[in-house]
C-alpha positions as YAML, in Angstrom:
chain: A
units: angstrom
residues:
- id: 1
  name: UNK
  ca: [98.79, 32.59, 12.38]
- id: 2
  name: UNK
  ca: [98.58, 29.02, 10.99]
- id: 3
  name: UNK
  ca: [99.88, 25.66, 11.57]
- id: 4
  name: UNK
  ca: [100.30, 24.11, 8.01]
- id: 5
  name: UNK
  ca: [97.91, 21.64, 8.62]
- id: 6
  name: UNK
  ca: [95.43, 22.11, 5.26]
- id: 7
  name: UNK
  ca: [92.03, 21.89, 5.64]
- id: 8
  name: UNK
  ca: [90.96, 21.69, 2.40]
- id: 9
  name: UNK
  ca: [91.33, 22.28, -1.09]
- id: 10
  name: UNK
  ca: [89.93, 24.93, -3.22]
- id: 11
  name: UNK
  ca: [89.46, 25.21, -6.90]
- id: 12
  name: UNK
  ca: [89.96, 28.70, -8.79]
- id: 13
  name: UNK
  ca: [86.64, 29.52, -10.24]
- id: 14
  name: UNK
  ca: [88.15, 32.75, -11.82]
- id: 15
  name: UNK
  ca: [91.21, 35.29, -11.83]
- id: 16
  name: UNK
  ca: [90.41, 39.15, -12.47]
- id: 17
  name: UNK
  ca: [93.06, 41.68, -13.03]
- id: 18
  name: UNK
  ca: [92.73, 45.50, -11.77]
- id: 19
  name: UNK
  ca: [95.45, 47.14, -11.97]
- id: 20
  name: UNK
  ca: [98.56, 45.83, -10.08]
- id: 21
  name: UNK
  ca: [96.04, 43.56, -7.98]
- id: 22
  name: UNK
  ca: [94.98, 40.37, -8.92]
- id: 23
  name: UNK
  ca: [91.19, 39.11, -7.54]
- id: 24
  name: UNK
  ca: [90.85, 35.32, -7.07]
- id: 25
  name: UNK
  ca: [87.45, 33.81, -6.93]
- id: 26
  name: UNK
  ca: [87.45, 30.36, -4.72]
- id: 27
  name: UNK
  ca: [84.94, 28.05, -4.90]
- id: 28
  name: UNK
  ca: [85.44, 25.68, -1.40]
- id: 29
  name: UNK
  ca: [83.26, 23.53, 1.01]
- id: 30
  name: UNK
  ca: [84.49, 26.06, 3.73]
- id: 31
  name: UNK
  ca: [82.49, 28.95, 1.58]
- id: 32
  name: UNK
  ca: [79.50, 28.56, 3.87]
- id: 33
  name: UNK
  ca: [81.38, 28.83, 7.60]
- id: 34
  name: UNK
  ca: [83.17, 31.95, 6.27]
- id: 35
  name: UNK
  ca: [83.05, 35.44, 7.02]
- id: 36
  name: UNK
  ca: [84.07, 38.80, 5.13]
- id: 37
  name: UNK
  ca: [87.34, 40.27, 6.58]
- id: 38
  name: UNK
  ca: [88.50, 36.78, 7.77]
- id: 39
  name: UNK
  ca: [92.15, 35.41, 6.80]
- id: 40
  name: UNK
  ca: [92.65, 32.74, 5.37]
- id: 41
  name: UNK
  ca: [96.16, 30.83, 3.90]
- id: 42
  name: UNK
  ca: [95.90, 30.23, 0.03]
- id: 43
  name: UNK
  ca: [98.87, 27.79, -0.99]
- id: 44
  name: UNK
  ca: [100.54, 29.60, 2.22]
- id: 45
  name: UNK
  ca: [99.81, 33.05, 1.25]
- id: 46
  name: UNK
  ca: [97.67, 34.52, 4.20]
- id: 47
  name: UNK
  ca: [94.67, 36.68, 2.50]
- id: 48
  name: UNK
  ca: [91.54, 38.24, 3.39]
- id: 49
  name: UNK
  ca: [88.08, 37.22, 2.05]
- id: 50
  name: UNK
  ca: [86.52, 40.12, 0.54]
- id: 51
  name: UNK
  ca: [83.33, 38.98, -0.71]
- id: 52
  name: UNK
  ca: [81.21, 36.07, -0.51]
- id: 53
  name: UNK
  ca: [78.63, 34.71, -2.88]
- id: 54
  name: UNK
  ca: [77.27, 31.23, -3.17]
- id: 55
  name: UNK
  ca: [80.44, 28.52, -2.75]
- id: 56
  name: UNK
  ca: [82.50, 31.32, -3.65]
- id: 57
  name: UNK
  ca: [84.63, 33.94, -2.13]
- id: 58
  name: UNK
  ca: [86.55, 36.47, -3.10]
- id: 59
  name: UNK
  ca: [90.46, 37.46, -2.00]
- id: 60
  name: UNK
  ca: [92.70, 39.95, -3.47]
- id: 61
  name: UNK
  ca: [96.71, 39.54, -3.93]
- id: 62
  name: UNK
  ca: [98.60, 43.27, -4.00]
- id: 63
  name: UNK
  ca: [101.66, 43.25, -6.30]
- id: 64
  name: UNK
  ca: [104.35, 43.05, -2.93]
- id: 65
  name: UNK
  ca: [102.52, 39.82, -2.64]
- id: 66
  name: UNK
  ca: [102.44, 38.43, -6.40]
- id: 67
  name: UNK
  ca: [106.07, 39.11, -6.56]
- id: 68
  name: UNK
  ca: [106.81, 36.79, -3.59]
- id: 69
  name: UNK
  ca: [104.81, 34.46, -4.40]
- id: 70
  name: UNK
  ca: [103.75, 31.74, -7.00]
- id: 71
  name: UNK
  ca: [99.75, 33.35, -6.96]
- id: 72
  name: UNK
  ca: [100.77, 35.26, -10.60]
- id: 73
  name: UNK
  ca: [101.16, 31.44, -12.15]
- id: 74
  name: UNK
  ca: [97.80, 30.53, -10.46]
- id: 75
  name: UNK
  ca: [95.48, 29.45, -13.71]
- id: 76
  name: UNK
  ca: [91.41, 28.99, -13.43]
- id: 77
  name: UNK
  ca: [90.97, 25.36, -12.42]
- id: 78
  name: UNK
  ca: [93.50, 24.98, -10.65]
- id: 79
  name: UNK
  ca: [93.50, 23.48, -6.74]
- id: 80
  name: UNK
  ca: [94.39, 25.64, -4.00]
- id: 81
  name: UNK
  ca: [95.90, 24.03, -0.09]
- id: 82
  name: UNK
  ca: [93.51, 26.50, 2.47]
- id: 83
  name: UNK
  ca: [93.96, 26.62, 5.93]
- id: 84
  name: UNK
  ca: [91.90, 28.96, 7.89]
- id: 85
  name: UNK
  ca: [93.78, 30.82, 10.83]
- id: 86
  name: UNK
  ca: [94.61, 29.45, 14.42]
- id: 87
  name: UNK
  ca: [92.23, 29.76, 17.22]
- id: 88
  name: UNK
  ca: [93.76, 30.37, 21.12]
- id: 89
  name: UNK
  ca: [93.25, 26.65, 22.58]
- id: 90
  name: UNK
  ca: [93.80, 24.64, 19.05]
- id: 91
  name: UNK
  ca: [95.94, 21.83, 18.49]
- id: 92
  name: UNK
  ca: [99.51, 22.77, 17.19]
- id: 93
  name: UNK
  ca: [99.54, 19.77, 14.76]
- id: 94
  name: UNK
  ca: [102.44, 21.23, 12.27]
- id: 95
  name: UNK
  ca: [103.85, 24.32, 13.05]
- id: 96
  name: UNK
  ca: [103.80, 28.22, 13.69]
- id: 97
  name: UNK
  ca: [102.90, 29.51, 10.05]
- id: 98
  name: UNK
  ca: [102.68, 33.36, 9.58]
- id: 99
  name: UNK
  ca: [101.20, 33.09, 6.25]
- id: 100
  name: UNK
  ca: [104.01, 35.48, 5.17]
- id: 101
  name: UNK
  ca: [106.06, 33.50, 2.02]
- id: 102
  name: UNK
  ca: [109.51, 34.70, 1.67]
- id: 103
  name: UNK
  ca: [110.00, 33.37, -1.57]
- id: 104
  name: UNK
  ca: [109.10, 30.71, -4.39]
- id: 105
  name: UNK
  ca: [111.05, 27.58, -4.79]
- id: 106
  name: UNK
  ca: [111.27, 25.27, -7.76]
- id: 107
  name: UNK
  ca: [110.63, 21.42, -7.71]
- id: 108
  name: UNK
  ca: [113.61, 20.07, -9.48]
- id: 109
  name: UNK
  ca: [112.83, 16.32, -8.96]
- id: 110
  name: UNK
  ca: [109.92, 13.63, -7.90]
- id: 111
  name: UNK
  ca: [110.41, 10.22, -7.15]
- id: 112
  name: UNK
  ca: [107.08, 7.93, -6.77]
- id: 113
  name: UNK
  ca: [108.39, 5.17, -3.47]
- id: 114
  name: UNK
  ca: [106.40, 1.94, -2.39]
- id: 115
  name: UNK
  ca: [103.97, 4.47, -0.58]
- id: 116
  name: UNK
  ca: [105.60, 7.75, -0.04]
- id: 117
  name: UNK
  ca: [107.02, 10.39, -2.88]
- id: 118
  name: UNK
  ca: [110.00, 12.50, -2.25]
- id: 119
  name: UNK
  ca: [110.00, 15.82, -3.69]
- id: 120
  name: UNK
  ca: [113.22, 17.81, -4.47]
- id: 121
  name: UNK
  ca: [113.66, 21.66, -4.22]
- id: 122
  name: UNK
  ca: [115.77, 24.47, -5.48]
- id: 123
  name: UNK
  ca: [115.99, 27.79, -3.76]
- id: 124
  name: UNK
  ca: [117.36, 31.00, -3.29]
- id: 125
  name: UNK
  ca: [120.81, 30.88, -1.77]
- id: 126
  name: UNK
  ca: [120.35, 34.49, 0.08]
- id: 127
  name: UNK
  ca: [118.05, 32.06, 2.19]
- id: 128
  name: UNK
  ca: [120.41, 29.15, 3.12]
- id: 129
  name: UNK
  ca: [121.07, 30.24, 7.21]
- id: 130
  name: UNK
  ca: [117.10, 29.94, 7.65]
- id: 131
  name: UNK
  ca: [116.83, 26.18, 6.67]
- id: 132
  name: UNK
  ca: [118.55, 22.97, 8.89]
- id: 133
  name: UNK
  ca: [118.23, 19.29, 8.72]
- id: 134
  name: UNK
  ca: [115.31, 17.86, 9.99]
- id: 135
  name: UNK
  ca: [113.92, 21.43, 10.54]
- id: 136
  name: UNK
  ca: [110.20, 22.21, 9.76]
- id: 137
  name: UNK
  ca: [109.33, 24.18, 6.29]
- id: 138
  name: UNK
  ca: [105.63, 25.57, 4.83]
- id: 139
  name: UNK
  ca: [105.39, 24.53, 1.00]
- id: 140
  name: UNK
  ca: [102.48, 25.99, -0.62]
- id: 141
  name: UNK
  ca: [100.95, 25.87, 3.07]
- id: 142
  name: UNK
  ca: [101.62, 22.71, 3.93]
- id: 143
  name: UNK
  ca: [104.08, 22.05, 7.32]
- id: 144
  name: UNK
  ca: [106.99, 19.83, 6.06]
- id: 145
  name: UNK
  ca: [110.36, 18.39, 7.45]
- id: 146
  name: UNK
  ca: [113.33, 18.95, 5.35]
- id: 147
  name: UNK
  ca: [116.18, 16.55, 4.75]
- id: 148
  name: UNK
  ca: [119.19, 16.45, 2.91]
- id: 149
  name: UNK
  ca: [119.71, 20.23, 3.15]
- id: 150
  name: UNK
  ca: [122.13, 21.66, 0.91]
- id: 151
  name: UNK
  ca: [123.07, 25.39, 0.37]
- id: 152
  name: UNK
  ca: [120.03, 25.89, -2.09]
- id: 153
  name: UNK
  ca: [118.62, 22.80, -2.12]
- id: 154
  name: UNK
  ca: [116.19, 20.52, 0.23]
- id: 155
  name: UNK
  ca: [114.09, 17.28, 0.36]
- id: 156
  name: UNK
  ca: [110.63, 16.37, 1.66]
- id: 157
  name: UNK
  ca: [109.12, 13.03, 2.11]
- id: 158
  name: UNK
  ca: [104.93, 13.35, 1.36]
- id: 159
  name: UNK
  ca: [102.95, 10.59, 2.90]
- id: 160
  name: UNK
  ca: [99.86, 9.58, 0.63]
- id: 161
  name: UNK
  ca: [97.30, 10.98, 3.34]
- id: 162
  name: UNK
  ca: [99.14, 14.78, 2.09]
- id: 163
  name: UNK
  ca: [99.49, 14.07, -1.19]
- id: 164
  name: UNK
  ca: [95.59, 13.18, -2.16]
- id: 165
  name: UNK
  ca: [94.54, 15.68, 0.20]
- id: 166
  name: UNK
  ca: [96.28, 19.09, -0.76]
- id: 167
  name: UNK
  ca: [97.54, 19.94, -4.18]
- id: 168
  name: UNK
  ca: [100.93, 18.31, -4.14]
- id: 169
  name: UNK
  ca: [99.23, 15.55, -6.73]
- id: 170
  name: UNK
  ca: [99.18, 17.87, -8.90]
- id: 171
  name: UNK
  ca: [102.71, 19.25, -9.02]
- id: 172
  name: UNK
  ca: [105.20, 18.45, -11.66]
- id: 173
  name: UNK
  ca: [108.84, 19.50, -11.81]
- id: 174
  name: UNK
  ca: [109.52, 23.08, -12.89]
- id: 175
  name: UNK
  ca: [106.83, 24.00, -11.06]
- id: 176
  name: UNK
  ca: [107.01, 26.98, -8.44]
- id: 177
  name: UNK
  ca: [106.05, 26.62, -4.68]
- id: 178
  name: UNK
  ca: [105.54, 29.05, -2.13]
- id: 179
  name: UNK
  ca: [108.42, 28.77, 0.85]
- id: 180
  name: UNK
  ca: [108.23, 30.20, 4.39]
- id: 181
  name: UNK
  ca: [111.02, 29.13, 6.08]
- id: 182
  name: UNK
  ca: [110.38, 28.98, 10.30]
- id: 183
  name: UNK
  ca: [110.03, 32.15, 12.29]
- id: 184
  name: UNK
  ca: [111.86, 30.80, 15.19]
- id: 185
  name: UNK
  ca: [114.94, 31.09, 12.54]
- id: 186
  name: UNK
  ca: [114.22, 34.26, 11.60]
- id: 187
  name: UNK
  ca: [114.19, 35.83, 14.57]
- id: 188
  name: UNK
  ca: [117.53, 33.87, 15.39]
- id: 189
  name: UNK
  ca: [119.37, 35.04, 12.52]
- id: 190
  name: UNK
  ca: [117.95, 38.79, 12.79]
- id: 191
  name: UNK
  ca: [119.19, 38.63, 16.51]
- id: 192
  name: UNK
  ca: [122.73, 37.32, 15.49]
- id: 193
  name: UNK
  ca: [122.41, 40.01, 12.52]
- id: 194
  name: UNK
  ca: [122.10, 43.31, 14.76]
- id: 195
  name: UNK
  ca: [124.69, 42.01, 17.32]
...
């Protein structure tokens, strides 16, 4: 469990493929207070650190995971949000995270405001009950609140404190983003669902 609050950023020191799995080396200033077998959220994506060696660690992404999520784009070089998990007696600063995506969306539009950018999504309509106005959303790990919620569509306002300190500096339009939309909703829907 995580909260969407990112702790730091990580930078892809190399990608290797084996088979349908994908291994991601991350060099990160959290490296050293890490353990093998601990979870971590990468982007979102919760995944568990394999190996460890120097500033770097090692996590592995199954293919159920690459095809739900934007880690198959992921290039060496590029900046990863991390967040490691929740302890019992922590803070709740954002929100309940499972580290569980349920799909990709696309940024469709960026405006640059006198001190804030607005970012503009497109996703999957199948998807539409589990997002409301004003609700909270995890993009690429980070806890958001949307506004101007349409049927596949969705704005966030990014203060500059979150934009120079997780990777959404770096993200252009076109570009994919990992979505969890809020358990809370889930379960509501799934409970509505079965009735």
């Amino acid at each position: 469990m995580f909260t969407g609050i990112i702790e730091s950023i990580g930078i892809i020191s190399d990608i290797i493929k084996d088979g349908t799995n994908i291994h991601f080396i991350i060099e990160s200033k959290l490296t050293p207070e890490l353990k093998v077998d601990q979870s971590l959220a990468h982007n979102g994506v919760c995944l568990t650190v394999v190996a460890i060696k120097g500033s770097n660690y090692k996590v592995t992404a199954v293919a159920e995971t690459l095809s739900k999520t934007n880690l198959g784009d992921w290039l060496k070089g590029g900046e990863v949000n991390l967040e490691r998990s929740l302890r019992v007696g922590d803070r709740l600063d954002g929100h309940f995270v499972q580290g569980h995506v349920d799909c990709t969306a696309i940024c469709t539009d960026i405006k640059t405001l006198d001190g804030s950018w607005l970012f503009r999504f497109h996703f999957p309509e199948q998807f539409a009950a589990l997002i409301i106005e004003k609700g909270s959303i995890c993009l690429n790990g980070v806890s958001l609140t949307v506004f101007n919620v349409r049927k596949d569509e969705f704005t966030v306002t990014i203060i500059p404190y979150t934009f120079q300190h997780t990777n959404f500096h770096a993200l252009k339009t076109d570009d994919k983003v990992n979505l969890e939309f809020d358990v809370m909703g889930k379960y509501l829907l799934r409970k509505e669902e079965v009735r």
